[in-house]
PDB file with SEQRES, HELIX, SHEET and CRYST1 records, atoms N, CA, C and O in Angstrom:
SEQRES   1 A   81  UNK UNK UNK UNK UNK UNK UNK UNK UNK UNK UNK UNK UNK          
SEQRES   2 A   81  UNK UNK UNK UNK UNK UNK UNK UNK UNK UNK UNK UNK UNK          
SEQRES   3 A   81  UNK UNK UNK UNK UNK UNK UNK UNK UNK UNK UNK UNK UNK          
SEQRES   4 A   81  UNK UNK UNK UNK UNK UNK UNK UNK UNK UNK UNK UNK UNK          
SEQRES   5 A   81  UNK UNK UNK UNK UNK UNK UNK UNK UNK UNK UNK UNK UNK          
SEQRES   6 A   81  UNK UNK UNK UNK UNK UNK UNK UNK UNK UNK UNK UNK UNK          
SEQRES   7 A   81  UNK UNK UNK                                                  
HELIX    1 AA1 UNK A   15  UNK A   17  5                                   3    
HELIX    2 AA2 UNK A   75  UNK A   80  1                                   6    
SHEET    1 AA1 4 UNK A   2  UNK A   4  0                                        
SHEET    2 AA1 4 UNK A  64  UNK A  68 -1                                        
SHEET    3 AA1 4 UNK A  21  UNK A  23 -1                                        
SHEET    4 AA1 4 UNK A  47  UNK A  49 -1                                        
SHEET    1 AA2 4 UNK A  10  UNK A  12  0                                        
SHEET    2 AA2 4 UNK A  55  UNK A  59 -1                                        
SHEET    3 AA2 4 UNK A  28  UNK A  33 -1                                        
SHEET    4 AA2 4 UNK A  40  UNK A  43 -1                                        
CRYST1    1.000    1.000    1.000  90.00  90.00  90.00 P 1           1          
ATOM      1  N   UNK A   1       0.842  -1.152   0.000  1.00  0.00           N  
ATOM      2  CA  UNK A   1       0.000   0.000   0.000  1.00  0.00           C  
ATOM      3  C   UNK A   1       0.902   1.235   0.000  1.00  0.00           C  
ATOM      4  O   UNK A   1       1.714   1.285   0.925  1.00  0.00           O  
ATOM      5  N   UNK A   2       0.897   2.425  -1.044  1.00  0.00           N  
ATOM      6  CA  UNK A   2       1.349   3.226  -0.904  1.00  0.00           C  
ATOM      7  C   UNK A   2       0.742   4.526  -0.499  1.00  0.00           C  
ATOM      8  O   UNK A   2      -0.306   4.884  -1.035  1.00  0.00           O  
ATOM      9  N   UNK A   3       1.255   5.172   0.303  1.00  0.00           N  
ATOM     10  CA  UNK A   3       0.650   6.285   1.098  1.00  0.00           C  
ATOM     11  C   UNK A   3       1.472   7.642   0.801  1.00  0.00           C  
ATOM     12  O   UNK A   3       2.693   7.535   0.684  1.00  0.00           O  
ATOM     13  N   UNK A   4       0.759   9.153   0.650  1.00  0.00           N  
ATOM     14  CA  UNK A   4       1.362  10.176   0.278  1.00  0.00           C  
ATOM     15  C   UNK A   4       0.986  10.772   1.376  1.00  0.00           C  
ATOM     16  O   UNK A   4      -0.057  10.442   1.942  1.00  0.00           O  
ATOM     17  N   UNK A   5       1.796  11.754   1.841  1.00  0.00           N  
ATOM     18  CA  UNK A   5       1.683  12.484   2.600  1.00  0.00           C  
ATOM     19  C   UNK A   5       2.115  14.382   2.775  1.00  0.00           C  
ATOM     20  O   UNK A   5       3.293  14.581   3.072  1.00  0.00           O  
ATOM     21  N   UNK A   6       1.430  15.360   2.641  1.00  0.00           N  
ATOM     22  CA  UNK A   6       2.003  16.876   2.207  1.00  0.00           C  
ATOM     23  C   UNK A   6       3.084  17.064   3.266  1.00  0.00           C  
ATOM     24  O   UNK A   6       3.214  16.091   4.009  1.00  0.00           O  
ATOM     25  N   UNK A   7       3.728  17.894   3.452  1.00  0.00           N  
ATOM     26  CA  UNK A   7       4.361  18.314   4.452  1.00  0.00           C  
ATOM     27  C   UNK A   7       3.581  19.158   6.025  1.00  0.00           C  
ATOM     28  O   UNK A   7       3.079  20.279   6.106  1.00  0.00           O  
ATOM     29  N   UNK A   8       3.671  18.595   6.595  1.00  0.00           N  
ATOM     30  CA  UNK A   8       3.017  18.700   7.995  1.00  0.00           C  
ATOM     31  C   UNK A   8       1.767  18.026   8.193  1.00  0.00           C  
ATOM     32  O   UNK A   8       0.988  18.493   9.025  1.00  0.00           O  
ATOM     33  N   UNK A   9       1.502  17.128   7.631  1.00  0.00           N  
ATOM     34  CA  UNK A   9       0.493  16.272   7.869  1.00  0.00           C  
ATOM     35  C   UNK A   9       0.668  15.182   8.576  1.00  0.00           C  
ATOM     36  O   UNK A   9       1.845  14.832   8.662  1.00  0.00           O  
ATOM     37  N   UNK A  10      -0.130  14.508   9.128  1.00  0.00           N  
ATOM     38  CA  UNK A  10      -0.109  13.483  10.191  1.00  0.00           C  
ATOM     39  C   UNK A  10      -0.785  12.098  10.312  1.00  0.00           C  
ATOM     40  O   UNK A  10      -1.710  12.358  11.081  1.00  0.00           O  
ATOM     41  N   UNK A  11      -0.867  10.989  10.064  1.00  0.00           N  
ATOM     42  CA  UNK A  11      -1.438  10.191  10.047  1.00  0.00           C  
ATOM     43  C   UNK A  11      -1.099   9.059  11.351  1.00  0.00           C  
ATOM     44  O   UNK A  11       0.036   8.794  11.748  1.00  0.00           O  
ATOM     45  N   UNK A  12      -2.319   8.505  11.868  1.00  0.00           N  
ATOM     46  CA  UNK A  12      -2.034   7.109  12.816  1.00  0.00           C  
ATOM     47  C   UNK A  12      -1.963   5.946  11.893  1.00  0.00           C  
ATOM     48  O   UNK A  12      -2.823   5.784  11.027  1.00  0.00           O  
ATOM     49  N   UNK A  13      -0.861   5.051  12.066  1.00  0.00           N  
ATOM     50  CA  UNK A  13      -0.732   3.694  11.900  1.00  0.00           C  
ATOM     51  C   UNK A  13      -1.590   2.777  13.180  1.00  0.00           C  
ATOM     52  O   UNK A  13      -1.032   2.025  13.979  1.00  0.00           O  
ATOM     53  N   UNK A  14      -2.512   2.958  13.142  1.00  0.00           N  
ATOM     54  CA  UNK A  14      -3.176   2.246  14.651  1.00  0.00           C  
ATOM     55  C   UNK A  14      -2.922   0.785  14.679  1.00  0.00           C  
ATOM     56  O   UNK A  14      -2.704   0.170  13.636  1.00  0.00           O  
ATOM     57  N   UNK A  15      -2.939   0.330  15.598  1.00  0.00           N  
ATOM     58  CA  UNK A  15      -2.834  -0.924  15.877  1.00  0.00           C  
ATOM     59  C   UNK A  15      -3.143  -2.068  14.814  1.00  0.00           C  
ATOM     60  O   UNK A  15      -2.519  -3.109  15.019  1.00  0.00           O  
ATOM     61  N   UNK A  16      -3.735  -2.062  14.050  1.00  0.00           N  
ATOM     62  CA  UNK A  16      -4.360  -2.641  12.548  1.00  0.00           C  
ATOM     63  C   UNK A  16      -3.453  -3.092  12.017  1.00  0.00           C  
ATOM     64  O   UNK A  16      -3.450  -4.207  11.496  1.00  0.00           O  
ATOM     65  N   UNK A  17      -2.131  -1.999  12.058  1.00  0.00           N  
ATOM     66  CA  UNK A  17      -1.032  -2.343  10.863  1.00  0.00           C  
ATOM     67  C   UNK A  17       0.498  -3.056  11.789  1.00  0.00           C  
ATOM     68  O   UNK A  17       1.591  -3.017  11.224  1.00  0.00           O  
ATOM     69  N   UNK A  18       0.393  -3.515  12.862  1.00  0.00           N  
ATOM     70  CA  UNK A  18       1.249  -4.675  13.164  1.00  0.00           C  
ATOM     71  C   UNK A  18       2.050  -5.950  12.404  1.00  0.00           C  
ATOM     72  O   UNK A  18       1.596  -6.892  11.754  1.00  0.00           O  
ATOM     73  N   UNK A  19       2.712  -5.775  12.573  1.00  0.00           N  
ATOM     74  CA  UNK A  19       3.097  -6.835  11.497  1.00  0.00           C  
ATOM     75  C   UNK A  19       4.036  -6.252  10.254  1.00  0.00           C  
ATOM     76  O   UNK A  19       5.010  -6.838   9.782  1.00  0.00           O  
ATOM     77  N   UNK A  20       3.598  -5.165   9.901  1.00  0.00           N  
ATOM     78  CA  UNK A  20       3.704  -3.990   8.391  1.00  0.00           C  
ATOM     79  C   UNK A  20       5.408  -3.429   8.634  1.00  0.00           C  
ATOM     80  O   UNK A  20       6.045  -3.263   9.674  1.00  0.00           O  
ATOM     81  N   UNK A  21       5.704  -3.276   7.498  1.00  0.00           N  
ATOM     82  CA  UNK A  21       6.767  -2.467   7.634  1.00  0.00           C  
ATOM     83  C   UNK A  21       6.635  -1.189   6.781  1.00  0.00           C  
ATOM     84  O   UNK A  21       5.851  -1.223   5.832  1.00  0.00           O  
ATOM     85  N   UNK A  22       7.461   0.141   7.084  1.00  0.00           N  
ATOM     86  CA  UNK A  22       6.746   1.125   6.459  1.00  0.00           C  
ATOM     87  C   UNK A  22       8.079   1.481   6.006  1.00  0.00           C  
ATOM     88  O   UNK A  22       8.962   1.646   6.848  1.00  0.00           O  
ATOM     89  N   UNK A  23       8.338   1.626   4.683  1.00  0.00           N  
ATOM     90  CA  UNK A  23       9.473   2.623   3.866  1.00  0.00           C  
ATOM     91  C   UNK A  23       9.054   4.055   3.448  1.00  0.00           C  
ATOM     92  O   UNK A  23       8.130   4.521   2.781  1.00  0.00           O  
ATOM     93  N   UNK A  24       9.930   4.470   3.999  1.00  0.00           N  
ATOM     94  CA  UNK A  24       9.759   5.987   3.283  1.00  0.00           C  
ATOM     95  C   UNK A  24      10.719   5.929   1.692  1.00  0.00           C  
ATOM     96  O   UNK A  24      11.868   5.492   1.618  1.00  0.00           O  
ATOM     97  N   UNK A  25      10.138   6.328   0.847  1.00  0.00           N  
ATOM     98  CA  UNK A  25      10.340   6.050  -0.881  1.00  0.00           C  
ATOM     99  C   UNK A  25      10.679   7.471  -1.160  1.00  0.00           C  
ATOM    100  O   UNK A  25      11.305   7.431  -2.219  1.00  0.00           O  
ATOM    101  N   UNK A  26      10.588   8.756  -0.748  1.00  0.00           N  
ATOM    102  CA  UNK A  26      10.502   9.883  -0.997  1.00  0.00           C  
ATOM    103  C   UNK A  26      10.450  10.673   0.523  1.00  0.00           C  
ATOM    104  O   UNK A  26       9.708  10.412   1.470  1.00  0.00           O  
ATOM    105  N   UNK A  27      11.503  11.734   0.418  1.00  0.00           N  
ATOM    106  CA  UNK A  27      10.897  12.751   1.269  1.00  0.00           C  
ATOM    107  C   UNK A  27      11.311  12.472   2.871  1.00  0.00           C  
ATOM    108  O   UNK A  27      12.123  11.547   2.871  1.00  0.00           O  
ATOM    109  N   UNK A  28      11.075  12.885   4.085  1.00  0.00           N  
ATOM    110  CA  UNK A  28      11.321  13.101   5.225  1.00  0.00           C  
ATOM    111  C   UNK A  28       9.842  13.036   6.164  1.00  0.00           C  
ATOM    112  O   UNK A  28       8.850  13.763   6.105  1.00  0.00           O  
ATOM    113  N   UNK A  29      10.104  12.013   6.923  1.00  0.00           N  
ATOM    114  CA  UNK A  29       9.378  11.529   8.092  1.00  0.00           C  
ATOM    115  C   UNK A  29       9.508  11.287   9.510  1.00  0.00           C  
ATOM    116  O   UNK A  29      10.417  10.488   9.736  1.00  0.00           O  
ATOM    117  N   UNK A  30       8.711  11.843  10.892  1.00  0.00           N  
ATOM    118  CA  UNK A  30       9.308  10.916  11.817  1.00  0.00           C  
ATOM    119  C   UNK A  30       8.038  10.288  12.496  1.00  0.00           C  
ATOM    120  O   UNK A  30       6.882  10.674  12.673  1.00  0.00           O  
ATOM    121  N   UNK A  31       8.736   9.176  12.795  1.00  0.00           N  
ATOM    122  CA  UNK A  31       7.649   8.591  13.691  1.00  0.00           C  
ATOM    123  C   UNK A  31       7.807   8.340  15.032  1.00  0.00           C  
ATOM    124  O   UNK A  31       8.879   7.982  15.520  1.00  0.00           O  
ATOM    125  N   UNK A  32       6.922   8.488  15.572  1.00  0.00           N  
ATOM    126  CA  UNK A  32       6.408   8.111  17.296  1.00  0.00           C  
ATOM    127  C   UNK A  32       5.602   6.864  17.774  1.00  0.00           C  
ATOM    128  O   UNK A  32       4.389   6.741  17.603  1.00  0.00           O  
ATOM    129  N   UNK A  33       6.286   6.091  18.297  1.00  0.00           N  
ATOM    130  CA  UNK A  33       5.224   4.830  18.426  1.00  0.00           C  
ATOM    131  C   UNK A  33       5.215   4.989  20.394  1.00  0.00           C  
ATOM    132  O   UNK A  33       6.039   5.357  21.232  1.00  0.00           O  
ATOM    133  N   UNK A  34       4.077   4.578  20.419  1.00  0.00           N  
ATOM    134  CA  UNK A  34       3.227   4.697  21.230  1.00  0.00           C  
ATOM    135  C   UNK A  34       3.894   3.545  22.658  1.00  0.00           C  
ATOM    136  O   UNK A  34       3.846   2.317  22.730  1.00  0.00           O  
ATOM    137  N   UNK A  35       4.424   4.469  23.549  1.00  0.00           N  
ATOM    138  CA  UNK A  35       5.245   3.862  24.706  1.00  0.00           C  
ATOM    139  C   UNK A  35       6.377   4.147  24.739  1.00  0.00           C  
ATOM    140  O   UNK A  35       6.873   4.059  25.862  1.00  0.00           O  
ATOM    141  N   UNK A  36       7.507   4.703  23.372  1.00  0.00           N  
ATOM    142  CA  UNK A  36       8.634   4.050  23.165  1.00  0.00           C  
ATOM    143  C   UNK A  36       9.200   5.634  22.878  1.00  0.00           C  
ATOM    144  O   UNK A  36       8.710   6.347  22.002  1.00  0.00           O  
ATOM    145  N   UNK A  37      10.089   5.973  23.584  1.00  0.00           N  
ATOM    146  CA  UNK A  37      10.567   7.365  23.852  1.00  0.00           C  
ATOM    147  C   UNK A  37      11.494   7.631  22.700  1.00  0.00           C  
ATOM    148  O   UNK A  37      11.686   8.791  22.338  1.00  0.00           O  
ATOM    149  N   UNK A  38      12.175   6.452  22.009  1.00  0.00           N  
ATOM    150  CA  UNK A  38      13.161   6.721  20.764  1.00  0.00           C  
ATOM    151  C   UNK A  38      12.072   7.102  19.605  1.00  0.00           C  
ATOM    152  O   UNK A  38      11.362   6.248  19.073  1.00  0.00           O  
ATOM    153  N   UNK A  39      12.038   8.239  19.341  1.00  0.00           N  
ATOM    154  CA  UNK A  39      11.495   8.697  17.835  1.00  0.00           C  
ATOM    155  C   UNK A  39      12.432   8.182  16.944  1.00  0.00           C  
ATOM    156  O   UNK A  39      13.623   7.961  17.165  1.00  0.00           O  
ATOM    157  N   UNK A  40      11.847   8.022  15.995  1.00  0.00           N  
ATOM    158  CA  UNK A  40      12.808   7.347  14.323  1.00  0.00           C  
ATOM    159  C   UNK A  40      12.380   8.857  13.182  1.00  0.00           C  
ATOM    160  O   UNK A  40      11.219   9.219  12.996  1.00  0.00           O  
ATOM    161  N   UNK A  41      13.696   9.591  12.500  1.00  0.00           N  
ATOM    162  CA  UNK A  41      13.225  10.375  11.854  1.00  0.00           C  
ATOM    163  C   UNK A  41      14.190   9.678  10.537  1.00  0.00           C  
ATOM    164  O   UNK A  41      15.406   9.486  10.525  1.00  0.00           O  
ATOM    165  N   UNK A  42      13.119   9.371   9.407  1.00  0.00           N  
ATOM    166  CA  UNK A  42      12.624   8.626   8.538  1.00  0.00           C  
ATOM    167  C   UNK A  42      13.534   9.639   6.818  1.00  0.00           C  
ATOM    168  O   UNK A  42      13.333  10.815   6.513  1.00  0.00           O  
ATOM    169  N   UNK A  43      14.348   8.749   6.160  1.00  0.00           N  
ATOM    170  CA  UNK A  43      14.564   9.410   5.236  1.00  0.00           C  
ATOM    171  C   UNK A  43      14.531   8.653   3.849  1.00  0.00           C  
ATOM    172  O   UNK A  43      14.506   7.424   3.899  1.00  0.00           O  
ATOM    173  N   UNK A  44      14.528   9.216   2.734  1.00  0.00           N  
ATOM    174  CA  UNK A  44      14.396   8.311   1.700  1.00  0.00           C  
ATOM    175  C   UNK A  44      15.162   6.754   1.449  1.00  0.00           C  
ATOM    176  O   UNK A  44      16.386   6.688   1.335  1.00  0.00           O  
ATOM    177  N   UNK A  45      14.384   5.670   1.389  1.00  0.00           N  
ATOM    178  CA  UNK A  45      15.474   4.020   2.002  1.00  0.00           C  
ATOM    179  C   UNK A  45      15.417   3.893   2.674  1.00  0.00           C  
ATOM    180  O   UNK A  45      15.439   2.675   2.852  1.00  0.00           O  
ATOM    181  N   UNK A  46      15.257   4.755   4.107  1.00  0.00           N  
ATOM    182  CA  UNK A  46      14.935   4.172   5.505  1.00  0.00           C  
ATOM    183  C   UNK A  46      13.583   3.465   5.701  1.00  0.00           C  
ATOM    184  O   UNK A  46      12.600   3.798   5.040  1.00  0.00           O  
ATOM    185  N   UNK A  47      13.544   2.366   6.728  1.00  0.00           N  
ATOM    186  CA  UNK A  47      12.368   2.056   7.088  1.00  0.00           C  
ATOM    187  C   UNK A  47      12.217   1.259   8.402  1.00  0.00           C  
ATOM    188  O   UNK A  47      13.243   0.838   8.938  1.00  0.00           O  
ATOM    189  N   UNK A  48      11.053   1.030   8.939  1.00  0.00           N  
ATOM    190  CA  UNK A  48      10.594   0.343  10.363  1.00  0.00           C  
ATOM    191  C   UNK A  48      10.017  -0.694  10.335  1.00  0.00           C  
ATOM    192  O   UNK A  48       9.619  -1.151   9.264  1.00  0.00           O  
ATOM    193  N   UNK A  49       9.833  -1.306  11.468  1.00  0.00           N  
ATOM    194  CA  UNK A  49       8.759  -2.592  11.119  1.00  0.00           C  
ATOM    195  C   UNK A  49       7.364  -1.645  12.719  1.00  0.00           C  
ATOM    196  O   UNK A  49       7.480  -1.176  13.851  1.00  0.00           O  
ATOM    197  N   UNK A  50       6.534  -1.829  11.946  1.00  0.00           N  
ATOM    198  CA  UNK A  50       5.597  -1.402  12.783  1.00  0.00           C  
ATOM    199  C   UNK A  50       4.902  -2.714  13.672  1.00  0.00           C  
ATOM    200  O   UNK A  50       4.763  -3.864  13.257  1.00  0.00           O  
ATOM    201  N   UNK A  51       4.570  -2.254  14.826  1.00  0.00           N  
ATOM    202  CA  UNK A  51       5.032  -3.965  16.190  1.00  0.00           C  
ATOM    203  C   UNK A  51       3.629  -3.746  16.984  1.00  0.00           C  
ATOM    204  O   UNK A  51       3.495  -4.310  18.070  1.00  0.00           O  
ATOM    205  N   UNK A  52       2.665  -3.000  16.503  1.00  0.00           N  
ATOM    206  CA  UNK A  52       1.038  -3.711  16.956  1.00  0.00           C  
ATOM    207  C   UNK A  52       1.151  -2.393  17.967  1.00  0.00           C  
ATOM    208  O   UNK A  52       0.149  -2.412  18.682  1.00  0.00           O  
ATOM    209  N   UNK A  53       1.975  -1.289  18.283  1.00  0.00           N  
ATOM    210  CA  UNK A  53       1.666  -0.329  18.913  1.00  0.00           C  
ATOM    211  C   UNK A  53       1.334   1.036  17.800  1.00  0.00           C  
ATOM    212  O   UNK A  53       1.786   1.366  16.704  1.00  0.00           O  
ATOM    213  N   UNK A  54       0.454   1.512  18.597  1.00  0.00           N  
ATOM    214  CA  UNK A  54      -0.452   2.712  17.673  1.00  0.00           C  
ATOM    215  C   UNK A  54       1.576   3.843  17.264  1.00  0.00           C  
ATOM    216  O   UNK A  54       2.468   4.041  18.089  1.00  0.00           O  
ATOM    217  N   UNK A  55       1.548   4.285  15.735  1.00  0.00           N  
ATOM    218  CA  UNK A  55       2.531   4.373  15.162  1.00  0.00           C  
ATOM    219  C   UNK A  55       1.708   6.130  14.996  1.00  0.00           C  
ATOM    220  O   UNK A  55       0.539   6.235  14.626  1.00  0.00           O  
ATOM    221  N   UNK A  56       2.544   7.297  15.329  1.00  0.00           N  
ATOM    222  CA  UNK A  56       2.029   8.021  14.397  1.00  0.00           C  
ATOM    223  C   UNK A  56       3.346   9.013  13.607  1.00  0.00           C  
ATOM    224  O   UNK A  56       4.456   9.221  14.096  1.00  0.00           O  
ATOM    225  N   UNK A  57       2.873   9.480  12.377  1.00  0.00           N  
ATOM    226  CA  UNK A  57       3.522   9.479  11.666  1.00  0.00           C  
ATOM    227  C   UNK A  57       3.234  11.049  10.801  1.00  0.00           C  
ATOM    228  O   UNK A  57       2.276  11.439  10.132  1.00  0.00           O  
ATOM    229  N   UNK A  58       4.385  11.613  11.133  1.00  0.00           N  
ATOM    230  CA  UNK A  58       4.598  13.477  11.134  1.00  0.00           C  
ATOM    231  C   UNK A  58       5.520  13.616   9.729  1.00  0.00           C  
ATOM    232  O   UNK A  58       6.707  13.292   9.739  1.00  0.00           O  
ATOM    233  N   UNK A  59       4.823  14.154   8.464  1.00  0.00           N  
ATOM    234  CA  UNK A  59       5.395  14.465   7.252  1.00  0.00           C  
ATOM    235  C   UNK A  59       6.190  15.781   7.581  1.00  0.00           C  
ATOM    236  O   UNK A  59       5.647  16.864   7.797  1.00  0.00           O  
ATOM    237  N   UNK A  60       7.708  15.522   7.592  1.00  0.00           N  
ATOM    238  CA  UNK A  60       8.701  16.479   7.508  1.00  0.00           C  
ATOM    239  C   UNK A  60       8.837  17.498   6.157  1.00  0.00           C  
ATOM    240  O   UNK A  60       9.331  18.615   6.001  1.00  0.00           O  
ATOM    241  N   UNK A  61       8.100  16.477   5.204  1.00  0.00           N  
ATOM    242  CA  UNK A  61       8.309  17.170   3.850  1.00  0.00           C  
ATOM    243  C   UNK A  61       7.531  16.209   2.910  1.00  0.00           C  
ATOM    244  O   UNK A  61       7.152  15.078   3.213  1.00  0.00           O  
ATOM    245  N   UNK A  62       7.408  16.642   2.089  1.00  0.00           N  
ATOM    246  CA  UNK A  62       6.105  15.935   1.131  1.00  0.00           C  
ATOM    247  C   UNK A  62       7.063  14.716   1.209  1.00  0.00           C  
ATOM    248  O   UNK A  62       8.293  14.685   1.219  1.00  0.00           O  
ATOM    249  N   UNK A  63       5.950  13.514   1.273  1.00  0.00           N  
ATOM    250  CA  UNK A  63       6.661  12.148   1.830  1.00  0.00           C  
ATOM    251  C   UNK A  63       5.332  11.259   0.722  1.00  0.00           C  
ATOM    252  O   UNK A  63       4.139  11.456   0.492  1.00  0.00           O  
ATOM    253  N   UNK A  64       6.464  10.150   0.230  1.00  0.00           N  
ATOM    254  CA  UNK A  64       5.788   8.726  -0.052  1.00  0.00           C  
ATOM    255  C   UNK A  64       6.377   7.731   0.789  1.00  0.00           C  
ATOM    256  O   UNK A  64       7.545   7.775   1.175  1.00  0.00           O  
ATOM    257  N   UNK A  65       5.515   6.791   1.079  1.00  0.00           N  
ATOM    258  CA  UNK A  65       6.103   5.658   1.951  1.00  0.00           C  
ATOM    259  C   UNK A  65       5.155   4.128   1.194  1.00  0.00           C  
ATOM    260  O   UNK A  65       4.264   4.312   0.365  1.00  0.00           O  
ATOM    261  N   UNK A  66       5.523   2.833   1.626  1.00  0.00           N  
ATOM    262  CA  UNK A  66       4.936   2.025   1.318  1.00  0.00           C  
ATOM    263  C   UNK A  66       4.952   1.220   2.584  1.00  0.00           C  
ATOM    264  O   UNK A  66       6.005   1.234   3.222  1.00  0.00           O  
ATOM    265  N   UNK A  67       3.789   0.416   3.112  1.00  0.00           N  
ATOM    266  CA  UNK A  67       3.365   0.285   3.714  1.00  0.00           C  
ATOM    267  C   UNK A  67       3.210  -1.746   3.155  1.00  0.00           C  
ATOM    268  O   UNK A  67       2.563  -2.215   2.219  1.00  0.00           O  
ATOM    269  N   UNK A  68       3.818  -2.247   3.869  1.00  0.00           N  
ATOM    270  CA  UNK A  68       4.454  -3.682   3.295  1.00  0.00           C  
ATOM    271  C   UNK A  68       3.932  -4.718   4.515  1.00  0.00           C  
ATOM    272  O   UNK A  68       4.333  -4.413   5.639  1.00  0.00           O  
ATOM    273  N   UNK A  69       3.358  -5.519   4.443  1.00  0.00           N  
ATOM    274  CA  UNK A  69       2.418  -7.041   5.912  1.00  0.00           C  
ATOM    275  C   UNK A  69       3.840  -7.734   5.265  1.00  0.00           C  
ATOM    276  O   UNK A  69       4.209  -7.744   4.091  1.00  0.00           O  
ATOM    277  N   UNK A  70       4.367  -8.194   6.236  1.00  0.00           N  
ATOM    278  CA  UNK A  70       5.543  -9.168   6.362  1.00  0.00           C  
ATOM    279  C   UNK A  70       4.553 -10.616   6.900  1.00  0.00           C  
ATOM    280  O   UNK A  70       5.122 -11.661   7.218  1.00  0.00           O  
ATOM    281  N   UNK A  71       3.631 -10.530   6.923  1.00  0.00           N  
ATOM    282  CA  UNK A  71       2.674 -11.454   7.368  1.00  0.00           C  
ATOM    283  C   UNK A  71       3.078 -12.650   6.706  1.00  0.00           C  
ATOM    284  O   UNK A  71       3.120 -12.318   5.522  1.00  0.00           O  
ATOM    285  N   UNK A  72       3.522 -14.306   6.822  1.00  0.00           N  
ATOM    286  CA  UNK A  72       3.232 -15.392   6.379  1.00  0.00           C  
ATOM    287  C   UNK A  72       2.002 -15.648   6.333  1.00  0.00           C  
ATOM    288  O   UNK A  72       1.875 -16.873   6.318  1.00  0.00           O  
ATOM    289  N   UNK A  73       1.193 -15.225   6.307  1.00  0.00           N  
ATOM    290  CA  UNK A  73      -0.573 -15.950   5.963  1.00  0.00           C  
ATOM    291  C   UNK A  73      -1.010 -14.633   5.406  1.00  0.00           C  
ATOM    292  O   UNK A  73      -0.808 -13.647   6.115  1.00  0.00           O  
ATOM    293  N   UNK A  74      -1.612 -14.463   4.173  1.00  0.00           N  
ATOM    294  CA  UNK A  74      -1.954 -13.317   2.656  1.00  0.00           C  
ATOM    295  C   UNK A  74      -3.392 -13.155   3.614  1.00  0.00           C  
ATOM    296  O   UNK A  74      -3.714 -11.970   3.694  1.00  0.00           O  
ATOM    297  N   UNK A  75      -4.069 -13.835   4.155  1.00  0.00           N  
ATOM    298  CA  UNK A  75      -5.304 -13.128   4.725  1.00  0.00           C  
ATOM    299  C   UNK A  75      -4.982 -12.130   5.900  1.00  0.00           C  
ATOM    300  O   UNK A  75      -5.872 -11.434   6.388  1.00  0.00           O  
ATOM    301  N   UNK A  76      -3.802 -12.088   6.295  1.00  0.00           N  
ATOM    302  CA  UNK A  76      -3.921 -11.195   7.364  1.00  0.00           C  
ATOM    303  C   UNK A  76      -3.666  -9.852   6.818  1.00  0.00           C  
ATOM    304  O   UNK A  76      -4.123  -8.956   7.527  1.00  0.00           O  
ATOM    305  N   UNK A  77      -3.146  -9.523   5.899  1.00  0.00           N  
ATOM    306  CA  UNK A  77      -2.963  -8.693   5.661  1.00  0.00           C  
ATOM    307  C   UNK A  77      -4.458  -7.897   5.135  1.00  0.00           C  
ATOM    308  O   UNK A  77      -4.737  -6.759   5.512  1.00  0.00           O  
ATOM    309  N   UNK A  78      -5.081  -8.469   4.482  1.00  0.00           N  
ATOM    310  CA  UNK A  78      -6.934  -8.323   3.692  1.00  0.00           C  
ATOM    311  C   UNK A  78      -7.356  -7.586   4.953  1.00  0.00           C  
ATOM    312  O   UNK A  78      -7.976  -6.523   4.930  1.00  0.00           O  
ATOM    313  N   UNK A  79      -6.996  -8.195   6.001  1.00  0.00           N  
ATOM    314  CA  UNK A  79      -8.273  -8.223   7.396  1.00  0.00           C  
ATOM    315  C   UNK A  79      -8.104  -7.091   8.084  1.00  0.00           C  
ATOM    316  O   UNK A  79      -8.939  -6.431   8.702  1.00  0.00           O  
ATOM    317  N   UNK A  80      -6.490  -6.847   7.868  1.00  0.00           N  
ATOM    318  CA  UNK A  80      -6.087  -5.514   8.418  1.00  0.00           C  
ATOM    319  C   UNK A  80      -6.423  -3.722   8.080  1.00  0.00           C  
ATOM    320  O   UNK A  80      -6.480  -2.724   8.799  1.00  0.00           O  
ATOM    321  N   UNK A  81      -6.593  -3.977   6.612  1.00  0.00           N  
ATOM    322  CA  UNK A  81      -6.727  -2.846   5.919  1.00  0.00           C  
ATOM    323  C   UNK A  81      -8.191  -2.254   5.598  1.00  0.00           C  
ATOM    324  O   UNK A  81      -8.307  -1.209   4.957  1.00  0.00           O  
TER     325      UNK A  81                                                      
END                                                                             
């Protein structure tokens, strides 16, 4: 799944997308996951594995990312989105 984002915009990865890993493809990102005091600030090739805690996610600059289920079973990923 690919996701665009303007610069200063904000989106939650909520709990749904566990499992997912998120590349940033374009542009400057950081993210905040929910408990975990290390922010990750996100640059083109970089990426995370998102771990079932609510993810949110602050466009530094017009940003593409792709949004990837590392899931072994293809239905989990359907169920999530």
């Amino acid at each position: 799944m690919e996701l665009w984002l303007k610069e200063n915009e904000i989106i939650d990865l909520s709990e749904r997308f566990g499992g997912y890993r998120v590349i940033c493809r374009k542009g400057h990102c950081w993210l905040t996951r929910e408990g975990d005091s290390r922010d990750v600030i996100m640059s083109t090739g970089k990426e995370a594995k998102i771990d079932g805690r609510s993810v949110i996610v602050t466009a530094l600059s017009d940003v593409t990312m792709m949004l990837i289920c590392e899931s072994t079973i293809s239905n989990d990923c359907r169920e999530k989105v």
